[in-house]
Every structure is written in C-alpha cells, then in structure tokens.
NUMI-838260 format. One record per atom (N, C-alpha, C): x, y, z. Coordinates in steps of 0.02 Angstrom, whole numbers, padded with zeros to 5 digits, always signed. Layout:
% residues N
XYZ ...
//
This chain:
% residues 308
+00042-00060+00000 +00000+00000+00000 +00044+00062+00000 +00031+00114-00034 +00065+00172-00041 +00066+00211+00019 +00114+00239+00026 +00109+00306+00089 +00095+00378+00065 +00102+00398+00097 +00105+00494+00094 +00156+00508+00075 +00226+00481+00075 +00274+00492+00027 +00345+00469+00089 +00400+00466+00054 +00453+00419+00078 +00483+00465+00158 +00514+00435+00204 +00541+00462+00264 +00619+00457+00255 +00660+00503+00272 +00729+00487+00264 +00758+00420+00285 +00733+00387+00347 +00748+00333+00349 +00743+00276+00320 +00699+00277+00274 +00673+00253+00187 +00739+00222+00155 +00772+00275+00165 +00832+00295+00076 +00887+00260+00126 +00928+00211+00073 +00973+00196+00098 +01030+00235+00098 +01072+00252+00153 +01132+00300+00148 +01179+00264+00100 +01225+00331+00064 +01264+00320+00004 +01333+00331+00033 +01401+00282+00030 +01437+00277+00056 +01498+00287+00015 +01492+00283-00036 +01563+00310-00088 +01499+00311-00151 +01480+00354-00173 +01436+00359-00242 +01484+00357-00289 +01541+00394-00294 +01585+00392-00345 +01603+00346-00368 +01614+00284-00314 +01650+00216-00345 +01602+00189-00355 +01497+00209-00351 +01467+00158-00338 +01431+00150-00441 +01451+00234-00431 +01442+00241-00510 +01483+00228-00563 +01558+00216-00548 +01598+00187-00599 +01599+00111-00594 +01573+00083-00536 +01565+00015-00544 +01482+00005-00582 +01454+00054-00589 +01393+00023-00622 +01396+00060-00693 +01440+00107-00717 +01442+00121-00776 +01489+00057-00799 +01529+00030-00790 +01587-00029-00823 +01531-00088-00828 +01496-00107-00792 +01441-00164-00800 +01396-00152-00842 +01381-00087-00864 +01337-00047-00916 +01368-00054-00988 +01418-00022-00961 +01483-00016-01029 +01479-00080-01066 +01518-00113-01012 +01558-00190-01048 +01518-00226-01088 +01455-00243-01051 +01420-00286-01098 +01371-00247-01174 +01378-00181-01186 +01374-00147-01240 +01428-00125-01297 +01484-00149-01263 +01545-00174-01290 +01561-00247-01329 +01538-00292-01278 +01529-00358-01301 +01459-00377-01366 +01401-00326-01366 +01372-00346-01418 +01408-00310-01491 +01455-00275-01486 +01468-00246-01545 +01515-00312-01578 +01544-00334-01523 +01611-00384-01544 +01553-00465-01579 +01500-00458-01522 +01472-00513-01545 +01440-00513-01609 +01409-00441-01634 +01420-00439-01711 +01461-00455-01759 +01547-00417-01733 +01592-00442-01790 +01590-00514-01783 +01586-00552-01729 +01595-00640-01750 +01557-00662-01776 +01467-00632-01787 +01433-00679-01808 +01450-00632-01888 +01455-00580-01902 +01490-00557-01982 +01539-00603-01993 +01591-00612-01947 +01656-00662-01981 +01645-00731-01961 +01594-00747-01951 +01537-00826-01935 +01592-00858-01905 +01615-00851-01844 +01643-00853-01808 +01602-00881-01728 +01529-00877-01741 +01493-00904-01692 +01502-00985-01684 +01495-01023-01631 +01487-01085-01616 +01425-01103-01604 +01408-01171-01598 +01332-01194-01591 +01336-01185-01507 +01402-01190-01496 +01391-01209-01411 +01402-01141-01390 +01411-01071-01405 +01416-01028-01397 +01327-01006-01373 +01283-01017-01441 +01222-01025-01425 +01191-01042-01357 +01208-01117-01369 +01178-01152-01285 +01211-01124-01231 +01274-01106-01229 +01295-01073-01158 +01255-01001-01163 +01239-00966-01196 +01208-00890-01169 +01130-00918-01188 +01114-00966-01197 +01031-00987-01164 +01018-01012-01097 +01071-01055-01100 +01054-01094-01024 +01086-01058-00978 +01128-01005-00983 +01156-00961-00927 +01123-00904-00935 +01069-00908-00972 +01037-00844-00958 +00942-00857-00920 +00943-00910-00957 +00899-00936-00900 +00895-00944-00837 +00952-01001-00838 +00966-01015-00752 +00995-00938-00706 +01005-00893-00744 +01017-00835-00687 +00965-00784-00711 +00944-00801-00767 +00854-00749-00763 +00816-00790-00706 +00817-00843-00696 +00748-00881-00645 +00790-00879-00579 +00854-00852-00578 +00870-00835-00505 +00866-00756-00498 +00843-00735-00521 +00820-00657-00527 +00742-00638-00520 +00703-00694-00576 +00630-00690-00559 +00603-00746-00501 +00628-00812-00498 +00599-00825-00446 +00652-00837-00397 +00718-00826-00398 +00745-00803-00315 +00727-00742-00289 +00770-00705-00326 +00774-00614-00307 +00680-00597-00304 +00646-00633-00355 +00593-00588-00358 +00530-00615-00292 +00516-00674-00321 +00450-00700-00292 +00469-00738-00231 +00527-00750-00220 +00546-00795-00162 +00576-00735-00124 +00603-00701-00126 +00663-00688-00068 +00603-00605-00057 +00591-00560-00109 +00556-00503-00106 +00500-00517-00072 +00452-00554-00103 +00388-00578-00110 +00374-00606-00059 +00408-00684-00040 +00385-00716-00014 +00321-00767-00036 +00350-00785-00110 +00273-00821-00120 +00270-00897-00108 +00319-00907-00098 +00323-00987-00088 +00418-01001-00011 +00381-01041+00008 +00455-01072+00032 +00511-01123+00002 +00557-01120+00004 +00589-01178-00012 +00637-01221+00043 +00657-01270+00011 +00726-01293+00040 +00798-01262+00060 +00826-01285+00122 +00872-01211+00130 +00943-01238+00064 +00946-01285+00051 +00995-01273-00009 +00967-01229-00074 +00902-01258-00095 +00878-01223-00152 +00874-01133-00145 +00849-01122-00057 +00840-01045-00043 +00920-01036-00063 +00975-01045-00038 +01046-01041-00065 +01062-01018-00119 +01031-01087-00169 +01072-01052-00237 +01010-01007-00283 +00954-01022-00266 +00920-00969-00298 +00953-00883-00291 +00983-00900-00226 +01025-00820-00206 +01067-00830-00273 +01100-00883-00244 +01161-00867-00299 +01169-00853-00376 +01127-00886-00402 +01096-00894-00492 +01089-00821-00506 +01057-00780-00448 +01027-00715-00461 +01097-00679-00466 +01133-00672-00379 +01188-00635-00416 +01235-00640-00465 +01240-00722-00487 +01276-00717-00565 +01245-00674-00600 +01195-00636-00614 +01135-00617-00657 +01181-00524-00665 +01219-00498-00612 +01258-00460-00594 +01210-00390-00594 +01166-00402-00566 +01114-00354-00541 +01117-00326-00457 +01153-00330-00449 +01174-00312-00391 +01181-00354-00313 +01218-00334-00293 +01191-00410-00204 +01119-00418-00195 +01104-00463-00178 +01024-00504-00171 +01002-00440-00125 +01016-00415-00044 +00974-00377+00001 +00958-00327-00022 +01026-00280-00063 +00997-00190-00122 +00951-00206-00159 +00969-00282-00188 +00913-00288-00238 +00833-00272-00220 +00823-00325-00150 +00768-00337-00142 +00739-00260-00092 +00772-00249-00051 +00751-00181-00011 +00750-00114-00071 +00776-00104-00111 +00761-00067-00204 +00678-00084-00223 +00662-00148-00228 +00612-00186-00255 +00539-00174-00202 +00555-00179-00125 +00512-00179-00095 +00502-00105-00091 +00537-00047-00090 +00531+00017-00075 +00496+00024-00161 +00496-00003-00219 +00462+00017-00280 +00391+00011-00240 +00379-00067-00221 +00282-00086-00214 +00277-00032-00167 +00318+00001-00113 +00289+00053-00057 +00287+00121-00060 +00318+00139-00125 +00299+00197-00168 +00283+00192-00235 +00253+00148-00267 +00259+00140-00330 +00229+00189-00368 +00271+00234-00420 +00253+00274-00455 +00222+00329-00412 +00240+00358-00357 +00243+00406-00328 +00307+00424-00283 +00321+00471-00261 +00366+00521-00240 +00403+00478-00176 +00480+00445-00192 +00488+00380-00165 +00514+00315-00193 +00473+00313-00238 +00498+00271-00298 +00540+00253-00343 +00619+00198-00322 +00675+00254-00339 +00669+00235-00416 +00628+00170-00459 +00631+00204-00520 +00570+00217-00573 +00530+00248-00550 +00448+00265-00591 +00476+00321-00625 +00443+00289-00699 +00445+00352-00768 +00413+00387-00765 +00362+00403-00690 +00319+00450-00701 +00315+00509-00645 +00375+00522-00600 +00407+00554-00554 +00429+00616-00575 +00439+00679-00562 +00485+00740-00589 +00538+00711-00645 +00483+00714-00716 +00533+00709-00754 +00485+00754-00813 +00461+00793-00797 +00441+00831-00836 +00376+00830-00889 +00359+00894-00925 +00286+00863-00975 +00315+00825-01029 +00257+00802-01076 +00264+00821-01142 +00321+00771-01143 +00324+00759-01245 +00362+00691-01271 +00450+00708-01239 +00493+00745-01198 +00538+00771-01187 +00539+00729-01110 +00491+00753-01077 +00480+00710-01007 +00462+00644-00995 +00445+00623-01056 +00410+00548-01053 +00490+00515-01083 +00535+00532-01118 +00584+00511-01130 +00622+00502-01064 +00636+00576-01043 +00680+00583-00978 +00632+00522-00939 +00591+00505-00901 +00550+00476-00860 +00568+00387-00908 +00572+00366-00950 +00587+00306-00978 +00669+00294-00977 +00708+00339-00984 +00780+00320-00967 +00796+00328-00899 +00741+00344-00870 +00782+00373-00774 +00748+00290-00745 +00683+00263-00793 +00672+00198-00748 +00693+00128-00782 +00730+00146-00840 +00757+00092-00874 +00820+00083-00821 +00870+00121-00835 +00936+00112-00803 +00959+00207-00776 +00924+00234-00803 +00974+00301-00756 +00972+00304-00679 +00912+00256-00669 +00914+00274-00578 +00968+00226-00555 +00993+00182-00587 +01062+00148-00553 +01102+00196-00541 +01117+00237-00585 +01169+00289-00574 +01159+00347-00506 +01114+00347-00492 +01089+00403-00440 +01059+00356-00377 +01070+00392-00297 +01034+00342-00257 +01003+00381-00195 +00964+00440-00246 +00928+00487-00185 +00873+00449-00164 +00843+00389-00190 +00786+00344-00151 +00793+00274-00170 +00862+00244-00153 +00875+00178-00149 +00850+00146-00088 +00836+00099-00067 +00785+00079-00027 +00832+00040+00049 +00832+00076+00080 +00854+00077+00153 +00858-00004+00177 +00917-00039+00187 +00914-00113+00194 +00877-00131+00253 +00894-00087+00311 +00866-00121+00354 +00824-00093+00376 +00785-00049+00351 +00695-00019+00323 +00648-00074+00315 +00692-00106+00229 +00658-00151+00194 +00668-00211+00194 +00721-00230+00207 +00743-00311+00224 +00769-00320+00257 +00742-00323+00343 +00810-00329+00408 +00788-00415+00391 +00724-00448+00375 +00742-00520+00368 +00810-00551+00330 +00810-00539+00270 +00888-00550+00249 +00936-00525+00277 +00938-00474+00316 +01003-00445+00335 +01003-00490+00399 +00947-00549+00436 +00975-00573+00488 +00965-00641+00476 +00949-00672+00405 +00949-00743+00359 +01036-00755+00348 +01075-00792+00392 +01140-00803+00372 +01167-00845+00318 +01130-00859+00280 +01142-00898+00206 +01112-00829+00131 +01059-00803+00162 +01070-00742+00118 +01108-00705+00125 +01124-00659+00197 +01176-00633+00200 +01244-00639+00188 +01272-00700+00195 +01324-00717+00179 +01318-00741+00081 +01266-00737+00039 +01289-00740-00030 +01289-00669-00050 +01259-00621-00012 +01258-00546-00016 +01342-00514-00026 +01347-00546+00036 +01437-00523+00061 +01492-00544+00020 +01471-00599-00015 +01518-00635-00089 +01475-00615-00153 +01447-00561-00150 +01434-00562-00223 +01467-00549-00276 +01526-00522-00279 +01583-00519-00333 +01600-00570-00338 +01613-00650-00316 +01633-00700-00325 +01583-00727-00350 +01519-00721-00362 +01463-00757-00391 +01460-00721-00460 +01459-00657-00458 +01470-00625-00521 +01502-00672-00549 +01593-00674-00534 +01663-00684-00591 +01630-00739-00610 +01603-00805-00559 +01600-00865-00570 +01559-00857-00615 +01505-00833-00624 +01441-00811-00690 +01479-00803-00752 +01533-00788-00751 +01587-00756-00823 +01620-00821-00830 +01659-00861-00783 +01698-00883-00784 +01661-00964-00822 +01597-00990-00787 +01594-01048-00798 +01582-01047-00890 +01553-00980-00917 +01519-01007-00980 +01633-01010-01005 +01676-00979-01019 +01721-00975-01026 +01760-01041-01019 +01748-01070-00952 +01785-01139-00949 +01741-01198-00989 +01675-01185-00989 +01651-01229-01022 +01649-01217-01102 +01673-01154-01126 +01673-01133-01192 +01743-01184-01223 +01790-01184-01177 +01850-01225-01188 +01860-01293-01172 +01837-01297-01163 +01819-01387-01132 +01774-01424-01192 +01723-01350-01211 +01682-01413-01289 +01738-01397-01341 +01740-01325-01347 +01791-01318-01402 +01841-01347-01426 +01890-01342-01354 +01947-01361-01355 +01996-01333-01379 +01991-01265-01379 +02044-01216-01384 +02012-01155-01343 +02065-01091-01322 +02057-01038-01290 +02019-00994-01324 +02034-00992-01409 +01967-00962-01426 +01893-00981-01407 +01875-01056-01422 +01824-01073-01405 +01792-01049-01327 +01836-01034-01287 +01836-01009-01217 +01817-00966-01217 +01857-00909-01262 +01821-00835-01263 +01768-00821-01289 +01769-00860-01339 +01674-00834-01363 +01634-00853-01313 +01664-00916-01307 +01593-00932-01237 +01593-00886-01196 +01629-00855-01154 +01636-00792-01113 +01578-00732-01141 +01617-00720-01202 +01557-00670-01239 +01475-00689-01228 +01484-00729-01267 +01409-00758-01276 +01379-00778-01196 +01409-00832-01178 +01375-00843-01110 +01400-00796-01065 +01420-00751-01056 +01441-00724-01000 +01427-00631-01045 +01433-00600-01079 +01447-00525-01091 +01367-00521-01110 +01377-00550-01165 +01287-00526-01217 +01248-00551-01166 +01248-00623-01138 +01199-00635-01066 +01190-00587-01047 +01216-00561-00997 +01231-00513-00943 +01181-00436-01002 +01192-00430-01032 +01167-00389-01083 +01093-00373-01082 +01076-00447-01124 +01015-00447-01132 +00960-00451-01082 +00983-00501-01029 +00947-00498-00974 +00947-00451-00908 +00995-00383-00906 +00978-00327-00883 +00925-00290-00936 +00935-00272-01000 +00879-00236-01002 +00831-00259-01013 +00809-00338-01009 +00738-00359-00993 +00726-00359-00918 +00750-00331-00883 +00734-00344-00833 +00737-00270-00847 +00765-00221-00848 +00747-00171-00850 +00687-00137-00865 +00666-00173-00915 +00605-00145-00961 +00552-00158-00906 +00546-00193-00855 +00483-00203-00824 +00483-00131-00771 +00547-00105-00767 +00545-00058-00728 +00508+00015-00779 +00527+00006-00841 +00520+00052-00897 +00447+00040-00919 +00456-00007-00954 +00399-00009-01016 +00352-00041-00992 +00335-00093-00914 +00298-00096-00909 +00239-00041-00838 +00282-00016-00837 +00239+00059-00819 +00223+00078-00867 +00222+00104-00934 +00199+00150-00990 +00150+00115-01055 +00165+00052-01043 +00141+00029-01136 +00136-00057-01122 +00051-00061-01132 +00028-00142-01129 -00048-00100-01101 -00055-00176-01082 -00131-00186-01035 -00137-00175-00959 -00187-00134-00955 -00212-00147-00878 -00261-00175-00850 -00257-00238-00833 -00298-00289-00846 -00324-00285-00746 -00280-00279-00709 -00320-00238-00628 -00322-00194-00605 -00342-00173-00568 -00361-00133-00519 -00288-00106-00497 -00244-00047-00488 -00207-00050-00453 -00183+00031-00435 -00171+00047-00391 -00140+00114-00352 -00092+00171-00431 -00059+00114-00465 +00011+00143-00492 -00019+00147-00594 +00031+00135-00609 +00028+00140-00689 +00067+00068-00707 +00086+00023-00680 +00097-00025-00700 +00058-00074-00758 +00075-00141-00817 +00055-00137-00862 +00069-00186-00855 +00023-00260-00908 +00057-00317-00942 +00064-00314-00999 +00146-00300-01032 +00142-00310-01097 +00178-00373-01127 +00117-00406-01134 +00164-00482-01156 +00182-00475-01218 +00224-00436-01237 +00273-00429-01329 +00337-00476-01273 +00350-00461-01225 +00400-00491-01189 +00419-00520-01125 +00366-00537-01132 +00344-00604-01081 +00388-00651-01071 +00422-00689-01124 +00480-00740-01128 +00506-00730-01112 +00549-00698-01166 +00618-00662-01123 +00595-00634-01080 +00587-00614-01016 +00573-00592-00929 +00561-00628-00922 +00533-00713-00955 +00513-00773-00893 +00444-00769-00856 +00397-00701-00903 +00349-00696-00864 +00341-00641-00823 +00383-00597-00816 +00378-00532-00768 +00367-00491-00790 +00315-00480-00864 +00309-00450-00896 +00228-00427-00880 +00210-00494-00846 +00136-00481-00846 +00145-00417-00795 +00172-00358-00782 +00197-00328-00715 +00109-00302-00678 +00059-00288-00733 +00003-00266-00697 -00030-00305-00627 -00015-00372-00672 -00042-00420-00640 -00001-00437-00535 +00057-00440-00564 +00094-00425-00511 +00080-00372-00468 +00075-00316-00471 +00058-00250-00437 -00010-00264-00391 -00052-00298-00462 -00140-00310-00409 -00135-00368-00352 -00060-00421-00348 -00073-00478-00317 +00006-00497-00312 +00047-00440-00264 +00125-00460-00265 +00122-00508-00239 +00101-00544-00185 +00138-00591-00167 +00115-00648-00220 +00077-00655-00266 +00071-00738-00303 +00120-00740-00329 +00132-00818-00318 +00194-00851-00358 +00177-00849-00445 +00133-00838-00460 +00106-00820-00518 +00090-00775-00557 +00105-00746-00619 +00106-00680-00621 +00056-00675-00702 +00070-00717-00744 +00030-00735-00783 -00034-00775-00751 -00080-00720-00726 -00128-00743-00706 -00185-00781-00746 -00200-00766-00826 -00239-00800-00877 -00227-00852-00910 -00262-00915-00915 -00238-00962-00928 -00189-00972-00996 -00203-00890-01054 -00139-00894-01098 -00077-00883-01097 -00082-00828-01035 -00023-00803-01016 +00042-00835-00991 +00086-00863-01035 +00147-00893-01037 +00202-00869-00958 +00185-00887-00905 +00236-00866-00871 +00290-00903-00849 +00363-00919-00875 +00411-00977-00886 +00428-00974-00781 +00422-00913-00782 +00449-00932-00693 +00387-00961-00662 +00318-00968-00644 +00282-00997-00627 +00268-01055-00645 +00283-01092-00690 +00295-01169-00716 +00355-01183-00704 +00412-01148-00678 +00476-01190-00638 +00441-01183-00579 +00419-01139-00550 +00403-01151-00474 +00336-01212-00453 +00311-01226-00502 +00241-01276-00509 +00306-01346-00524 +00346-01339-00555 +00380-01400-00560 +00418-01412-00485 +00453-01361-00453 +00483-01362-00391 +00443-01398-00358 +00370-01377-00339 +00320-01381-00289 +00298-01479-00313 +00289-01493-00369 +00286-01550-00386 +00334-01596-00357 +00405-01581-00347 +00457-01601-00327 +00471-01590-00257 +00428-01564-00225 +00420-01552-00143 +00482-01543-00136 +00522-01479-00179 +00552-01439-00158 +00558-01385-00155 +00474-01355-00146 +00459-01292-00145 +00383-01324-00086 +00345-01271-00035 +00289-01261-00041 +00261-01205-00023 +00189-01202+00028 +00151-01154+00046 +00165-01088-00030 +00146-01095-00081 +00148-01072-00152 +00094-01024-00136 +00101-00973-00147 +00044-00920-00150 -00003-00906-00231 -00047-00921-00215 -00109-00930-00276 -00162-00887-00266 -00180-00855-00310 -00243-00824-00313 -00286-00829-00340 -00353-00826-00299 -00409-00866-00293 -00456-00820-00359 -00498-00874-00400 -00524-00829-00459 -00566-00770-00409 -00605-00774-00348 -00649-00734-00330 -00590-00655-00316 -00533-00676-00282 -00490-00615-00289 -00455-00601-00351 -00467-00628-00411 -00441-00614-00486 -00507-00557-00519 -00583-00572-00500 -00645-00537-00520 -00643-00495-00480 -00633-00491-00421 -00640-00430-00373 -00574-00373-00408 -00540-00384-00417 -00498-00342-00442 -00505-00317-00517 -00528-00369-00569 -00529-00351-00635 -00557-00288-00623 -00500-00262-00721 -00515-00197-00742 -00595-00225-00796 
//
C-alpha cells in the first residue's frame, strides 16, 4: 500500500557514490561493448553452436534466479523452499550481476511502497517533466538512469532486516563479486572444454557471459520502464503499471507486471490461462518435486474482485 510519501529513513545511505557509479557504468559499458564484438563474430561466422547453448542456459538459469529467487521468493515471499535451493536461488541471481540479493530486494520492496509516486526510486512517471521530452527523460531514469543516482534507494534495514539477519542470504550478499566472476567464468571454462581451444573459451565468455549479462539486464529493466507505460491494464491497481506480453519470454513472465502490482505476493504472475509465465511453471515444477511449498495462488474470486 502506498504512503504519503518516503521518510529519510526510507533511503538507503550512500557511502562512496563515486566508486558506486563507476562500478555500475563498467557493468553498463562492458556488456554494450561485447554486443558490438558479438556482431563482428557472427559477420566473420565465427559463432559456435555451443556458444548459443551457453548464453541460453546461462541466461535462464540466472534470469529464474532473478525472477523466482530475487523476485518471488526472497522479495515476495510467495512460496518457501529448501534451505539449499533458498541458497542457490541467491546465488543464480547474483551471477545475473544485478546487484547483491538484500539492495536488490530492499530497491524492489521500496518500488511496491511507493510505486510510481514520490519515493519510488525508479517510476517514469516522477519529476521528469511534461510532454514527449519528459516521457523520454522519465523512460531512461526507470530503465537504467536510476542505477546511477541513489537519492531513493531503498534503506536495507527499512526493507529487508529479514535478509540482513537470514545467514545464508547474508552471507551470498557479502560474496557477491565472487558469484558474479563465477557467472563469467563458468560459460568460458566450459566454452573451452567443448571447443577445445582458448578461442572457443572466449566466445563462450562473450556469448555466455557479456551478451547474457546484456540482454537480461535490459529485460529486466524494461519491467521497470515499459511496463509502467505501454501494454494492458488488466487490474485494479494504485500505480501505472502494465502487462505487456510482446515480452513475456524473455522476462520469464515478469512482464505480466500489472498483474503483479494487483497480487504481489502470487507465485504467479501470468494470471490468464494464456499467459505464458516460464517462472511460474519452474516453481509448479519445484512444488511438484516437494522442493518448494506453501505457493501463494490467487483465488479466481480475488482475480474478479480486482478485474479492470
């Protein structure tokens, strides 16, 4: 539920901004670097088949530790798991190199507690001005410009003193640069191991590890962007949030974002029986495997009470 607007004790304090912004411009950079290169190889057909499968299956397995660790499990709370699986779902995510699991999630919970009002550290629809000039500024400040700035990053132990006193989250928090490299490193060793040469290594790096890292920040971005501005509003909800399933897949489903907003905690987000949501059919497979339960579902009578 929204407030009257954010309290200083809200915002998480900023402790070196300078280094916090050249470490998030080089993670910005690099992998916009790596798609130019990944052009010249596929121009000098220089791609591998296994180049392919490593930046699918490493972009999966650390997109579904982003949507259902970081998102629906650790934020949310929509389901429980096993304490190994709660583990590496941490971990999958921070390969994903979106930041340590607790910023992530105390960022995420301070969005639902200001969403798209004054607070909100990234709504396109905040002081960013009128007219097609402001709607631009307001789409690049909630794509990625609010990484760069952290006047309403979301206060850790505001928003998540549970993780900050969970010693298996906390402690994959505190190694998250080592989960990162390892995210780079495995598509790389495994690029050389099928290959069998150091080139074969480096593309895999590229591919599974740079363009990954790439593509699946700004799909994950875009839910912060585009699905505030452009799709369906299919509930009831406080904010401007939207489902636009053009990109549903790629997000794994976090695309349906309207749907989410009317019913954060369901483990489900593609609430209509067309709606493709790839992270809610891993978590229906988990739960099958009674290594997930107590799954949060919503009931059709609270799906009609809410319809738009």
């Amino acid at each position: 539920m929204a407030t009257a607007g954010p309290l200083p004790s809200d915002i998480q304090p900023v402790e070196n901004e300078t280094r916090d912004r050249i470490i998030t411009g080089l993670v910005t950079l690099i992998p916009f670097v790596a798609i130019g290169l990944a052009g010249w190889q596929v121009w000098g057909s220089a791609l591998h088949l296994s180049d392919i499968f490593l930046f699918l299956g490493l972009y999966v397995l650390t997109g579904l530790g982003i949507t259902v660790g970081f998102h629906r499990h650790l934020t949310h709370r929509a389901f429980k798991a096993k304490p190994w699986l709660h583990g590496l779902l941490a971990i999958l995510g921070s390969a994903a190199i979106e930041g340590p699991v607790i910023s992530w999630v105390a960022d995420h919970r301070k969005h639902h507690a200001f969403s798209d009002q004054d607070g909100d550290p990234h709504s396109p629809h905040v002081d960013h001005g009128q007219g097609w000039s402001g709607a631009m500024r307001g789409l690049f400040h909630a794509h990625m410009g609010w990484l760069f700035i952290h006047t309403q990053r979301g206060n850790k132990e505001r928003f998540a003193p549970d993780l900050i006193k969970d010693p298996v989250i906390s402690w994959v928090d505190r190694t998250f640069i080592y989960w990162a490299i390892i995210g780079l490193l495995i598509p790389f060793g495994l690029g050389w191991v099928i290959g069998g040469t150091l080139f074969a290594g480096l593309t895999g790096l590229l591919w599974g590890g740079l363009v990954r890292v790439f593509v699946l920040h700004h799909f994950t971005y875009s839910i912060n962007s585009l699905c505030h501005v452009f799709g369906k509003r299919e509930f009831e909800t406080t904010d401007q949030s939207r489902n636009l399933a053009l990109i549903a897949i790629p997000t794994l489903g976090e695309a349906f974002h309207n749907s989410h907003h009317a019913f954060p905690t369901s483990a489900t987000h593609g609430l209509r029986w067309y709606q493709v949501d790839i992270s809610a059919l891993v978590i229906d497979g988990l739960e099958k495997a009674h290594l997930v339960w107590d799954v949060v579902r919503v009931s059709p009578e609270r799906l009609a009470a809410k319809a738009v």
